[in-house]
N, C-alpha and C positions, 0 to 999 in steps of 0.2 A: 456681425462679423462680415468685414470684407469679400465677395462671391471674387473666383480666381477665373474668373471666364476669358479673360484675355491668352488663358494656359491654353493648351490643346489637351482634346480631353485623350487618355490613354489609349494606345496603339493598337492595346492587344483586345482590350476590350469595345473601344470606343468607335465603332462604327456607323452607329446612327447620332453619335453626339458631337453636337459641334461646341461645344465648349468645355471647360475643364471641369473638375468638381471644387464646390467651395474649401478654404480650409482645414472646417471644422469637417466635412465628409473626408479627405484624404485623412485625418485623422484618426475619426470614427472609423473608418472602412478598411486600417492597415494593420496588418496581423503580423508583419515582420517580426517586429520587437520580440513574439515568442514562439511566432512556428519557425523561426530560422531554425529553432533548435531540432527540426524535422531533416535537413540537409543532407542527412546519410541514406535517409531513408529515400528521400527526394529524388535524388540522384540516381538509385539504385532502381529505384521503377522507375526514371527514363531512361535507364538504359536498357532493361529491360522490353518494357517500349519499343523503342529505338530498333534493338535486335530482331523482334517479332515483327514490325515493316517492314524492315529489309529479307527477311526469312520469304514474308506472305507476298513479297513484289509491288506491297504500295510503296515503296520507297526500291529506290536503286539504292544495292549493295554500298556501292560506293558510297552515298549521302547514308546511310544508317554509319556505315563505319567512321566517316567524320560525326556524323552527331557522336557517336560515342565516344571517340577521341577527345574528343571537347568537352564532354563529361568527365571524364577522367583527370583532364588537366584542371578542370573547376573542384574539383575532388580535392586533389592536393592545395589548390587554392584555400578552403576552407578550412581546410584540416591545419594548414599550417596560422589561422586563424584570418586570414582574411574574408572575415565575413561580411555581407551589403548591410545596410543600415538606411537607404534612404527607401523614406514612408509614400514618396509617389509609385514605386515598384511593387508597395499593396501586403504583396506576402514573399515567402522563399520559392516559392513555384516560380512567379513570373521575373523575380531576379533571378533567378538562375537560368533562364530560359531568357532573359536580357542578355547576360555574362556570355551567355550561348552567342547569341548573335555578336557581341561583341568581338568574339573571338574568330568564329568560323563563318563570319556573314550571313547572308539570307538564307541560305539552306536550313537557318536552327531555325529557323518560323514550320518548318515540314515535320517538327518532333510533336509539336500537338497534332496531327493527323490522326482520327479515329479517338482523341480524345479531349476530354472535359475538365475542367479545374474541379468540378464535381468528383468525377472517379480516381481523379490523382489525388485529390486532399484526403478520399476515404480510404486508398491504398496505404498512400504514407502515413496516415493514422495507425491503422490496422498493424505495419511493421514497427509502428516504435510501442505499440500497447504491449506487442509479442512480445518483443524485446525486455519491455520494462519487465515484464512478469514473469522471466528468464534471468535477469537481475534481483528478483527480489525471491522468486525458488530457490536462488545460490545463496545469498543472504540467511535467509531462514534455515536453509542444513546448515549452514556453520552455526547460528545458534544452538538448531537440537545437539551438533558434538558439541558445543560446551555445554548444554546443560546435561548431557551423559558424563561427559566426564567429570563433572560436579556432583553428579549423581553416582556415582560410581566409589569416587572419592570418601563420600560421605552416606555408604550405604550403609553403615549402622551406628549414625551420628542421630542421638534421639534428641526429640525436640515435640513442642506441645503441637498439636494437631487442635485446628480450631472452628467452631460454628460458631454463628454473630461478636467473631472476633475474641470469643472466650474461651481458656483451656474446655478442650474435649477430649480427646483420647491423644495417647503419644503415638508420634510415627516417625519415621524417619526422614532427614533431611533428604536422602537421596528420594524417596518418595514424593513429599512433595514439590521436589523441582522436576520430576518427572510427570507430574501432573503437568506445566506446562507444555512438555515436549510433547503430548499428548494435543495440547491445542494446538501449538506449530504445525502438527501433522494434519491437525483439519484445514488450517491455514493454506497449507500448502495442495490438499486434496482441491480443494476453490479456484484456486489461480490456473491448477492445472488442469480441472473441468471448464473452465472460462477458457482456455490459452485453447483447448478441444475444440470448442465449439466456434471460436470466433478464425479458425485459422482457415480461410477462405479467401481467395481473390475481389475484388471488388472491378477491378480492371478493365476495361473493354465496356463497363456499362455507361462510359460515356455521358451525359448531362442527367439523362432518365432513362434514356427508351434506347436504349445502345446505338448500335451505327452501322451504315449502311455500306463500310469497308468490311471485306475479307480477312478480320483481323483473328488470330489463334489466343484464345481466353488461355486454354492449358498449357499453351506455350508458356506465356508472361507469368501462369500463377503459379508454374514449379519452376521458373526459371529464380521466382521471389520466394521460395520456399513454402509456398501455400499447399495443400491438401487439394486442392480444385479453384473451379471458379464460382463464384456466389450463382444463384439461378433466377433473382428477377432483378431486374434491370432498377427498378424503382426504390427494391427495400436498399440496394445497393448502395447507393450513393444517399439515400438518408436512414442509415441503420447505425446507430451509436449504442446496440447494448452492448457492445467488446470494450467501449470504456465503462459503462456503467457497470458492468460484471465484473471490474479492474478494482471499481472504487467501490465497488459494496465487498468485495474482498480484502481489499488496503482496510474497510473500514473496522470488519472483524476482525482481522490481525491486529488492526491497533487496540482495538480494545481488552485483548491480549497483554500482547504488549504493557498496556497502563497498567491493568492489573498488575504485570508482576511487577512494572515501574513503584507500585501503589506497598507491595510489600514492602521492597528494597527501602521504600521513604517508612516506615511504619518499622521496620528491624532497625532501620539504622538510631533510631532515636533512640535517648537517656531507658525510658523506662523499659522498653527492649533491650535493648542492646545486645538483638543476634552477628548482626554484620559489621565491622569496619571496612567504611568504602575507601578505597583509593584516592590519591591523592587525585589524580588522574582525571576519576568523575564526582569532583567531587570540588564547590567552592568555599569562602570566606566572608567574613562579614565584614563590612567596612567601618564598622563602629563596637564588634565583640568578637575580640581576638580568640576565643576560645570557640568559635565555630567551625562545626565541617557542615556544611549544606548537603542533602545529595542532589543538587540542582537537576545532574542530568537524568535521573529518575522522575523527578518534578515536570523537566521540559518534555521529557514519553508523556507522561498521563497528558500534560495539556496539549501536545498534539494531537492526541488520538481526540479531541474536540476539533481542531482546526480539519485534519483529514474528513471526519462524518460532515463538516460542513463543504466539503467539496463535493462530496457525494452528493448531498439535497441539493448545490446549485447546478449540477449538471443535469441529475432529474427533472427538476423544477424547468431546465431551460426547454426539456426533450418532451416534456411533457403533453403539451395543447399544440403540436407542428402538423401541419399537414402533411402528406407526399407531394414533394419529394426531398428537392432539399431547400432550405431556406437561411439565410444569413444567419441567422439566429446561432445557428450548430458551428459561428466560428468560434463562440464563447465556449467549445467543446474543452477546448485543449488547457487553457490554463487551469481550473480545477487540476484537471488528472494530473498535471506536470508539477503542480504544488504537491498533489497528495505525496505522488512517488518518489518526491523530494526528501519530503518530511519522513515518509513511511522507512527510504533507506535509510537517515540518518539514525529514526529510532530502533530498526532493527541491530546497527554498527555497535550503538550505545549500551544498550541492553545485550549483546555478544560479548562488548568488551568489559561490562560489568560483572558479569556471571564467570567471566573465566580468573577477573583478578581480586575479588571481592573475598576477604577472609570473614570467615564464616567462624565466630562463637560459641563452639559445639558445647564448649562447660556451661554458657549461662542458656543455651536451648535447654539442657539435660536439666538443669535445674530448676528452672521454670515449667519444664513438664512432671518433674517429681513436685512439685510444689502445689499444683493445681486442683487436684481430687482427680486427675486426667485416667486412673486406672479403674475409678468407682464403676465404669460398666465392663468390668474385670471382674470386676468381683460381685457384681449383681450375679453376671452370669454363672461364676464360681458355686455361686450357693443354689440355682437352678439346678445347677450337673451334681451339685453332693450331696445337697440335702435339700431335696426334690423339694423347696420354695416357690410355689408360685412368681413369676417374674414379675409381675407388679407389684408383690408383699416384698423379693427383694429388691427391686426399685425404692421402695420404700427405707427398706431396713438402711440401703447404702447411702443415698441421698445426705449429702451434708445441709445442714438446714441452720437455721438460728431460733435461739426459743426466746420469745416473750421482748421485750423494751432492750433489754439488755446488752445484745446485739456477742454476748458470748455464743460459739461454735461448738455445736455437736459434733462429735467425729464421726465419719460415715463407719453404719454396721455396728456403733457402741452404742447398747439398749440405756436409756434415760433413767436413773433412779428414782424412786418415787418417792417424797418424803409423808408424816406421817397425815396429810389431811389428804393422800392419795394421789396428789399432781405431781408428774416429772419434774424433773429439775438435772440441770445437765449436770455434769461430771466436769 
């Protein structure tokens, strides 16, 4: 491939380089295409930023106030979608801080003072991880009120209760949809011990080794909403376990999630037939008219594979890096911004299944009277009344089959014996 040397190499960074980068490196090397979706966050710690030079006297009031004016107008630029797109500006940082200059001349070169693409990229991280995980706690309560109120609904709607997917005992429908709301809440215990622990500034720590301006950490990280500022300079700017505590929690909610995705597919079928899904979530077949699919139970469960694979690629990158930071950690962001993609879609999906999905409370009931599902009823019945050993009545209840035949004992009816002394059923 053609080397672009005739370019000039970049402004912001290109100091010792007297020529541009090849094509295939401006390629390789530009994150635009998916941390522009960073731009709020971007924004919001430099102006940040911005306020804390002008506060501390490295910057005259007046230039902090235009930098930030010019943030604000870039603000609404974006918002209203004009977003950058060309791959020579690298990432959303240095486009925005181009736009800067564009607008308010050479004074926007004065906004990176005192700091790093290092510490800005791990701020802006840090605020859209918060965020995400702020987004998916609000997510997740609106599932547990539908599934309360499903449960609620159908608190004494009986249905077979099952081990290795075979009648066990009966329970009630509202029981076990409250068994999930039970894992949302651990779900949700996760995101919010992660969202604790990672909500710290990174700010001020500059490329590694912080900087040798008067700059205010406490200022910038309650001005961004942070709890403090981080305390070493080094973990700072290469520390990504706030995403990987994001995605090893996306990843346990999904599998969640699949689960109860996994019943929904498993009710809704012929031989079940506890649920009729909605029209809603629910497709057709292009060649057998009499299909209802539950697709979007199907597309939960194989997400929750595509999510744990964002997880292992984000690990696997974080893995073998040294301190401090390294390119490596720009492949941070797509992973997480798939996962939380997928994660709210299947949370939406699964909220909006459980709230319109009509539940078959006659053929649950009858499938749990059908099954033997009361036999450890009655084991224990003959314990309490006529003091049985519990493994003789295990015994006595147990339905079994005798001999080739493959006819059924009733649980608890003793076997008649005929006359050369061997049982024979009834």
């Amino acid at each position: 491939m053609a080397d672009s040397g005739k370019k000039d190499a970049n402004s912001m960074w290109g100091g010792r380089f007297e020529a541009g980068p090849a094509a295939v490196m401006r390629e390789i090397n530009a994150s635009l295409p998916f941390d522009k979706r960073l731009w709020r966050q971007d924004i919001a710690g430099s102006i940040a930023h911005a306020r804390m030079l002008g506060t501390q006297g490295i910057l005259t009031l007046e230039e902090s106030e235009t930098i930030i004016a010019g943030l604000q107008a870039i603000h609404s630029e974006y918002e209203a979608g004009d977003l950058p797109s060309d791959l020579d500006l690298e990432d959303i940082h240095m486009a925005t801080e181009a736009r800067l200059a564009d607008r308010i001349g050479p004074v926007a070169g004065r906004l990176h003072t005192a700091r790093s693409r290092n510490d800005q990229v791990a701020t802006d991280f840090r605020l859209f991880v918060r965020d995400a995980m702020d987004d998916v706690d609000a997510g997740l309560a609106a599932l547990q009120r539908a599934l309360v109120d499903r449960a609620d609904e159908h608190a004494a709607s009986v249905m077979p209760g099952f081990t290795h997917l075979q009648s066990a005992q009966p329970v009630t429908l509202g029981h076990h949809l409250m068994a999930y709301y039970e894992m949302i809440a651990r779900d949700r215990s996760r995101f919010a011990d992660a969202r604790a622990r990672m909500n710290l500034s990174p700010l001020g720590a500059a490329a590694l080794a912080g900087t040798g301006f008067p700059t205010d950490r406490h200022m910038t990280a309650a001005a961004l909403g942070f709890d403090g500022p981080t305390r070493n300079s080094l973990d700072s700017v290469s520390d990504r376990d706030f995403a990987l505590d994001y995605l090893m929690a996306a990843t346990q909610c999904s599998l969640h999630l699949s689960r109860l995705a996994e019943e929904f597919v498993i009710w809704a079928s012929q031989p079940f037939g506890f649920i009729t899904l909605p029209d809603a979530y629910s497709t057709g077949s292009s060649i057998m008219p009499q299909k209802r699919n539950p697709d979007a139970a199907e597309l939960v469960r194989g997400h929750a594979g595509r999510i744990m694979g964002c997880m292992t690629s984000l690990a696997v990158t974080m893995k073998g890096l040294p301190l401090a930071y390294s390119k490596d950690m720009q492949d941070d962001k797509p992973p997480l911004f798939e996962a939380h993609d997928l994660l709210g879609l299947c949370i939406t999906a699964m909220t909006g299944m459980i709230e319109t999905t009509r539940f078959r409370t006659d053929r649950m009931r009858a499938l749990a009277e059908a099954g033997f599902s009361t036999a450890t009823d009655l084991a224990d019945w003959l314990v309490r009344e006529a003091n049985v050993p519990f493994r003789e009545a295990h015994h006595i209840t147990g339905p079994r089959r005798e001999g080739g035949g493959g006819r059924r004992q009733h649980a608890g009816r003793p076997a008649a014996r005929n006359a050369s002394g061997h049982r024979s059923a009834h």
